[in-house]
KEGU-696306 format. One record per residue (C-alpha): z, x, y. Coordinates in steps of 0.02 Angstrom, whole numbers, padded with zeros to 5 digits, always signed. Example, Ala and Ser with C-alpha at 12.3 -4.5 7.8 and 13.67 -1.06 7.14 Angstrom:
% residues 2
+00390+00615-00225+00357+00684-00053
This chain:
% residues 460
+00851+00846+01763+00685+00940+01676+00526+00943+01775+00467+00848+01586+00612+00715+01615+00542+00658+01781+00354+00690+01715+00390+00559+01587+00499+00451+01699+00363+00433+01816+00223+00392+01670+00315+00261+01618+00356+00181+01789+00170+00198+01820+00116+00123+01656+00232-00030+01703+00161-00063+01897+00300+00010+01974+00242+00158+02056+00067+00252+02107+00074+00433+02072-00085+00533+02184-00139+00687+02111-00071+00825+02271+00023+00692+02367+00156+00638+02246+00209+00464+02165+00215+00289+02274+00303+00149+02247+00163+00030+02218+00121-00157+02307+00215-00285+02263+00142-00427+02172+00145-00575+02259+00088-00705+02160+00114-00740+01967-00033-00721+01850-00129-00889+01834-00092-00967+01658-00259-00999+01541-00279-01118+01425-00333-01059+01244-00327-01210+01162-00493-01218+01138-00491-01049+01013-00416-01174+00870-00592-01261+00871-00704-01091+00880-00595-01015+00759-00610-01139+00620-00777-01194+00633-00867-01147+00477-01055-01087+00495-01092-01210+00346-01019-01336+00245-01028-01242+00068-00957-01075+00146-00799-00997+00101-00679-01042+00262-00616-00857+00319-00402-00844+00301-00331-00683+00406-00143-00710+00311-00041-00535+00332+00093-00623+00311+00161-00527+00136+00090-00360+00224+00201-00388+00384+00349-00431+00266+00348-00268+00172+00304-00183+00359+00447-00282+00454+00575-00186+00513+00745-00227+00456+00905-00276+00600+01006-00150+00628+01116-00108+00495+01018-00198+00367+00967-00086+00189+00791-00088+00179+00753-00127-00006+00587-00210+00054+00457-00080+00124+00347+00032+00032+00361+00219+00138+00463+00372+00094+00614+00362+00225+00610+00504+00362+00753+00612+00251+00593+00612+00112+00443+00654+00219+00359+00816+00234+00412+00790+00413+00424+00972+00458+00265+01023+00376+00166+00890+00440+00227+00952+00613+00184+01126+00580-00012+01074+00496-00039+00948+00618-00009+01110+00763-00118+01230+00648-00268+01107+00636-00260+01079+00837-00285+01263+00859-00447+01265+00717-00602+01304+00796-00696+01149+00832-00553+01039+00782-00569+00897+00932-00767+00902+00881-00852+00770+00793-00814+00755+00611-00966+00703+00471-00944+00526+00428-00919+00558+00246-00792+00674+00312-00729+00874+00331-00780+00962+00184-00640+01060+00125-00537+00906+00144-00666+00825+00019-00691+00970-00096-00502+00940-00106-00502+00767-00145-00634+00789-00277-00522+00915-00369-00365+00799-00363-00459+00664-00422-00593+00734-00562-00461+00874-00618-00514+01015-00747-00658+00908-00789-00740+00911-00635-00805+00752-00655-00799+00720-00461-00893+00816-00339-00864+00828-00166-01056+00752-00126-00960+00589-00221-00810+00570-00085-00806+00485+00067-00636+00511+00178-00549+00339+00239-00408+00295+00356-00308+00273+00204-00274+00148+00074-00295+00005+00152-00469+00041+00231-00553+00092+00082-00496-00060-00030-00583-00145+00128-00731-00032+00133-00758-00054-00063-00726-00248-00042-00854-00258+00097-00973-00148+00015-00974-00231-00156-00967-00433-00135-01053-00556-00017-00967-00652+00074-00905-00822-00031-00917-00730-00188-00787-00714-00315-00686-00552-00360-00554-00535-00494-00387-00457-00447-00219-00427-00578-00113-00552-00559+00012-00526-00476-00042-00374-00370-00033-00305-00200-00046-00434-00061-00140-00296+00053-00282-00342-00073-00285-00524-00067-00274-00503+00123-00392-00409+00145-00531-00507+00007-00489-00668+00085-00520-00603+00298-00710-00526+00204-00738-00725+00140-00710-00657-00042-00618-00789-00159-00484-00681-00267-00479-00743-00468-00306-00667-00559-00299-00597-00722-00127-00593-00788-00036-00429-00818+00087-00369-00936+00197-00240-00964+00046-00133-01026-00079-00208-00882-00208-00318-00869-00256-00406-01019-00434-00364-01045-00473-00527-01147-00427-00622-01010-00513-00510-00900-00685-00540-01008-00667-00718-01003-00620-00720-00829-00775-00629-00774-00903-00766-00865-00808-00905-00811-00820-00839-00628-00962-00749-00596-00891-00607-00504-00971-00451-00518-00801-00327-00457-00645-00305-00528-00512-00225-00431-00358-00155-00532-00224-00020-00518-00208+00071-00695-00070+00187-00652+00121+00094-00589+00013-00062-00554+00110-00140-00371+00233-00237-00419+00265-00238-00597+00235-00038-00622+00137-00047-00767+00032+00072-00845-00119+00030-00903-00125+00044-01101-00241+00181-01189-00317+00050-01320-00354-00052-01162-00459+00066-01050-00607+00059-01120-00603-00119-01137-00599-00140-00965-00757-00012-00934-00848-00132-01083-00795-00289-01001-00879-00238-00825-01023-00157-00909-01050-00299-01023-01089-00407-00855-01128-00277-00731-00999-00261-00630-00904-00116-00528-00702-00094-00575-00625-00045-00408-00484+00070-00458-00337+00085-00345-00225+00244-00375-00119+00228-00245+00031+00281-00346-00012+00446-00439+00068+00551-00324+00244+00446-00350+00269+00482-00534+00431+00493-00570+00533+00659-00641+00538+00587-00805+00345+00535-00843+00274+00616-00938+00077+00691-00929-00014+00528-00851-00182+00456-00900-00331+00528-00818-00403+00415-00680-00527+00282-00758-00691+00352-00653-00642+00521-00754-00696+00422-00909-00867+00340-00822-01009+00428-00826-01098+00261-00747-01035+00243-00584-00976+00096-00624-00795+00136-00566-00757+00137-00382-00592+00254-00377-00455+00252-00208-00331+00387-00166-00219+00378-00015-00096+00533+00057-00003+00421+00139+00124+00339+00012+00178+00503-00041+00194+00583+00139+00198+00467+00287+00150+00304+00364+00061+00390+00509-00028+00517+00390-00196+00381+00382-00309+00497+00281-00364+00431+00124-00518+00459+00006-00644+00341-00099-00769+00425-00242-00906+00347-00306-01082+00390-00400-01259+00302-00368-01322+00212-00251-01164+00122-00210-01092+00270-00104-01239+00252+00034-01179+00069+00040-00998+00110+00068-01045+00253+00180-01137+00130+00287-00979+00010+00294-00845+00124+00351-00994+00205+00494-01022+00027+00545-00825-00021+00563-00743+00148+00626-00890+00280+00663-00762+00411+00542-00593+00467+00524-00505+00564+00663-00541+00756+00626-00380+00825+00685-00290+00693+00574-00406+00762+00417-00400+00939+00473-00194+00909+00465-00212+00844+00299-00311+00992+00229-00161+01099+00318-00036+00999+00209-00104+01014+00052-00159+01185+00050+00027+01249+00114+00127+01304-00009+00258+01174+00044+00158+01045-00039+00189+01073-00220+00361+01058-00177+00368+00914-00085+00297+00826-00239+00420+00904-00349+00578+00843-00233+00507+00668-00215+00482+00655-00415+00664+00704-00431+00726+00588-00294+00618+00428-00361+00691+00451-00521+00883+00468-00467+00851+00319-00357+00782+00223-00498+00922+00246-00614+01060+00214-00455+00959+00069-00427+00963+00009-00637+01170+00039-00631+01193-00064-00499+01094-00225-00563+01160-00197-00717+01328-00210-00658+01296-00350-00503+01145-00446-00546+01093-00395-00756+00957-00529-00733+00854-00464-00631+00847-00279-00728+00678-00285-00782+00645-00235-00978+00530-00103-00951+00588+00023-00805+00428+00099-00721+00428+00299-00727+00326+00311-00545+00292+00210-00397+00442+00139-00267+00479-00021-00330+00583-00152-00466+00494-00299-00518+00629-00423-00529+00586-00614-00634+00720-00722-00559+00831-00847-00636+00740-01021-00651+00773-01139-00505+00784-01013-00385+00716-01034-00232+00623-00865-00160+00638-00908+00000+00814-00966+00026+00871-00797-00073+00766-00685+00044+00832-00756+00221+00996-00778+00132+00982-00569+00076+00932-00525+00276+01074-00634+00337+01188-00531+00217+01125-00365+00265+00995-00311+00138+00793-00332+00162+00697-00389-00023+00516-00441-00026+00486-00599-00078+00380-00625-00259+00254-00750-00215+00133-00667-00083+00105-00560-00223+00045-00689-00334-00165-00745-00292-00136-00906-00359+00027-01017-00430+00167-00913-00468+00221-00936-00644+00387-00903-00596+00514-00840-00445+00526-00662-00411+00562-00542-00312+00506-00361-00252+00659-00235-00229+00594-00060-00167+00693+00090-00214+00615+00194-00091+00644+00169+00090+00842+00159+00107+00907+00310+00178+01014+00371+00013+01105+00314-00152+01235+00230-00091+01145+00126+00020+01034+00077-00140+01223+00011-00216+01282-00080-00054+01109-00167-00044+01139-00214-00213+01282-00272-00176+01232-00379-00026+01091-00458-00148+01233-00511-00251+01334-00592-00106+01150-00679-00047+01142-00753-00248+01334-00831-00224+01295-00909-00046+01096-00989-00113+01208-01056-00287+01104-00935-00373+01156-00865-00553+01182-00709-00659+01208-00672-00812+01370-00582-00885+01347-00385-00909+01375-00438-01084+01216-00535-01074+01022-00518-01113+00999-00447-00974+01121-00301-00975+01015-00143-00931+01058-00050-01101+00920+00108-01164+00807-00006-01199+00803-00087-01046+00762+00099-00969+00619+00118-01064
C-alpha cells in the first residue's frame, strides 16, 4: 500500500488509543487500559440549567429540533425531499477546490483577517447587494460565518434579552431558534401569497412593543413569496412609524429560478435611514461547508453588531473568505448561477407534474419562481407527524410544517424541497413514496379532476 495509506492508517489508530507513533522511532502499540472510565453523575445539570436568574425573565429554550430535521441525513436509499443544500451533482465542487488551493497560496492568507472582514471580499458584497446604485459601501459590511450567524449577530445586537421581536408567520425555524436561545420572545405576522401583511404587521408592533422586525422579502422560507411592490414601503413606514430596525433576510436571491423575471431590489436599497439590517449568505447557492456570509448596515448600529460577532467568534476564517473572493471573481461563477437557475426551474415543474398527478392537493396555487422548496397546506385531519415518519418509513424524507410555525399552526403542512435529491426522477419516485405514506396514515387526495389539479394557473 501508499506511504499516505499507512500515514492515515496510523492517524487514525492513534486518534482512537490504539497505538503511539514517536517522531524518529516509529509507531507503538499503546498501554492497555485497564480499568473502565468512572461513570459521573449529571443529574444535577437539569437544576442549573433551568434555574431562571429572576422570576419575570424570559426562561431561555435551545430547540433545533426543526433545524436538525431539515439537516438530518436521510437512511440509505431514502429521497431527500427535506434539506435545504444544492446536492454534490449541483455544487461548484470543482471550483471551490481550485479557489480554495489559489487563496492558500495568497500572500498572507493563514494571517489574521480584520474583524469586519477582507476587503475585496467586502467591496464585493457591497456591489451584490447595493447594485448600480451603490447604495452600499464596503465601510457598511461586516463578513459572517454565514446565514445563520448573522441572523444571530443582528438578533443579539438589536433586542435585550426578554424583549419581543416580530417574525412572518410561518418562517424559517433557524430564526425562531435562534431568537428564543438569545431570550427573545418571537410575535408572527401572517403571510400571504404576496408576504407579510403590513396591517397586521402595524398593529402587531403597538400591541407588542418590539422594536425589530425580521422578514425575508424575496421567496420568503417556506411559502416562497415575494414580497408585493404596494407593500414595501409600508413595511419601511410601519418600523419608522415606531422606531424600529426591519432585519432583512435574502437568503434566496441567488436561487431565482430560470423563469423570474428582473427581481425587486433589496429593501436597504430603498432606506436611506439605516433602518434596514440586510443578510446575504454564499452558502445556499454553493455549499454547506462554504460558511462565508455578509451583513450591511448604516449608523451606529454596525459598531454594535461589529462588537457581537468580535465578542462570539473573534472573525471569520481568512482562507475560507479569501476562497470565497476566488469563487466569485472566477469566471466559473456566472455560470454556475446560470446552470442552477435552469436546474431549479426543471426541478420545479418535475416536481408540479408529479403532485398533480399523485397528490393534486398538496400543489400549491401559486408556484414560487426561486428558492428550493413547495409549500404544501395539507388535507384537514391530517396528522403531520404520522405522515412524516410514515414518508421515512416509505423511503422519502419531507419536513414537517409546524416547526415552521412561531405560534399555533392554522393548519397541517408540510415542507417538500426540490433541491437536494440527486436528479428528476428521484423528485417522481419521492413523490411517489409520499403518496404510498398518504394510503398507509388514511390520508386523502383529491381526484386530478379536482381543485387542486395543478392546471396554468396553478403555475403561476
Amino acid at each position: 500500500m501508499s506511504p499516505v495509506t499507512v500515514s492515515r492508517a496510523l492517524a487514525r489508530l492513534a486518534a482512537e488509543g490504539l497505538v503511539v507513533t514517536r517522531p524518529g522511532a516509529g509507531a507503538f502499540r499503546a498501554e492497555s487500559r485497564t480499568a473502565p472510565a468512572v461513570k459521573g453523575d449529571t443529574s444535577w445539570q437539569e437544576v442549573a440549567l433551568s434555574a431562571d436568574a429572576s422570576a419575570d425573565q424570559v426562561p431561555r429554550s435551545v430547540d433545533a429540533g426543526g433545524v436538525l430535521a431539515t439537516l438530518a441525513v436521510p437512511p440509505s436509499g431514502a429521497v431527500e425531499l427535506s434539506g435545504g443544500y444544492l446536492p454534490a451533482n449541483l455544487r461548484p465542487e470543482r471550483a471551490l477546490s481550485a479557489a480554495l488551493a489559489r487563496a492558500g497560496r495568497r500572500p498572507g492568507a493563514w494571517s489574521r483577517p480584520p474583524v469586519e472582514g477582507v476587503e475585496e471580499l467586502r467591496d464585493w458584497f457591497a456591489r451584490d447587494i447595493g447594485g448600480p446604485s451603490g447604495s452600499v459601501s464596503a465601510a457598511d459590511v461586516l463578513v459572517t460565518s454565514a446565514g445563520q450567524s448573522a441572523i444571530t449577530t443582528a438578533l443579539r445586537g438589536l433586542a435585550a434579552p426578554g424583549a419581543a421581536i416580530l417574525v412572518e408567520s410561518p418562517t424559517y425555524p433557524g430564526l425562531l431558534a435562534a431568537a428564543r436561545a438569545s431570550g427573545l420572545r418571537p410575535v408572527p405576522v401572517p403571510v400571504d401569497a404576496d408576504g407579510v401583511r403590513p396591517e397586521l404587521l402595524a398593529e402587531a408592533f403597538r400591541a407588542s412593543g418590539a422594536r425589530v422586525f425580521v422578514c425575508q422579502p424575496l421567496f420568503q422560507n417556506p411559502t416562497g413569496a415575494v414580497l408585493a411592490a404596494e407593500r414595501r414601503e409600508a413595511v419601511l413606514a410601519a418600523a419608522a412609524q415606531v422606531g424600529a430596525f426591519v432585519v432583512e433576510d435574502d437568503f434566496a436571491r441567488c436561487l431565482a429560478h430560470e423563469d423570474a423575471g428582473p427581481l425587486p431590489p433589496p429593501l436597504c436599497s430603498e432606506d436611506a435611514d439605516g433602518r434596514v439590517v440586510h443578510l446575504r449568505s454564499l452558502t445556499k447557492i454553493t455549499s454547506p461547508s462554504l460558511r462565508v456570509g455578509a451583513l450591511a448596515a448604516r449608523g451606529p448600529v454596525l459598531e454594535r453588531l461589529r462588537a457581537v460577532q468580535t465578542v462570539d467568534s473573534f472573525f471569520v476564517s481568512r482562507p475560507l473568505q479569501e476562497a470565497a473572493l476566488e469563487l466569485v471573481g472566477a469566471p466559473a461563477w456566472q455560470r454556475h448561477l446560470r446552470t442552477v437557475a435552469g436546474e431549479l426551474r426543471s426541478r420545479r415543474e418535475v416536481m408540479l407534474t408529479a403532485l398533480a398527478r399523485r397528490l393534486p392537493d398538496l400543489v400549491p396555487v401559486r408556484a414560487p419562481r426561486g428558492g428550493f422548496h413547495l409549500w404544501a397546506r395539507l388535507p384537514a385531519g391530517t396528522g403531520e407527524a404520522a405522515l412524516v415518519g410514515a414518508a421515512l418509513r416509505a423511503g422519502v424524507s419531507v419536513a414537517a410544517g409546524r416547526p415552521y410555525f412561531p405560534a399555533e399552526s392554522p393548519a397541517p403542512h408540510l415542507r417538500i424541497s426540490f433541491a437536494p435529491a440527486s436528479g428528476e426522477a428521484d423528485l417522481v419516485e419521492g413523490v411517489r413514496r409520499l403518496r404510498d405514506a398518504f394510503e398507509e396514515t388514511g390520508g386523502r387526495s383529491a381526484s386530478p379532476s379536482g381543485s387542486g389539479a395543478a392546471g396554468p394557473a396553478a403555475r403561476e
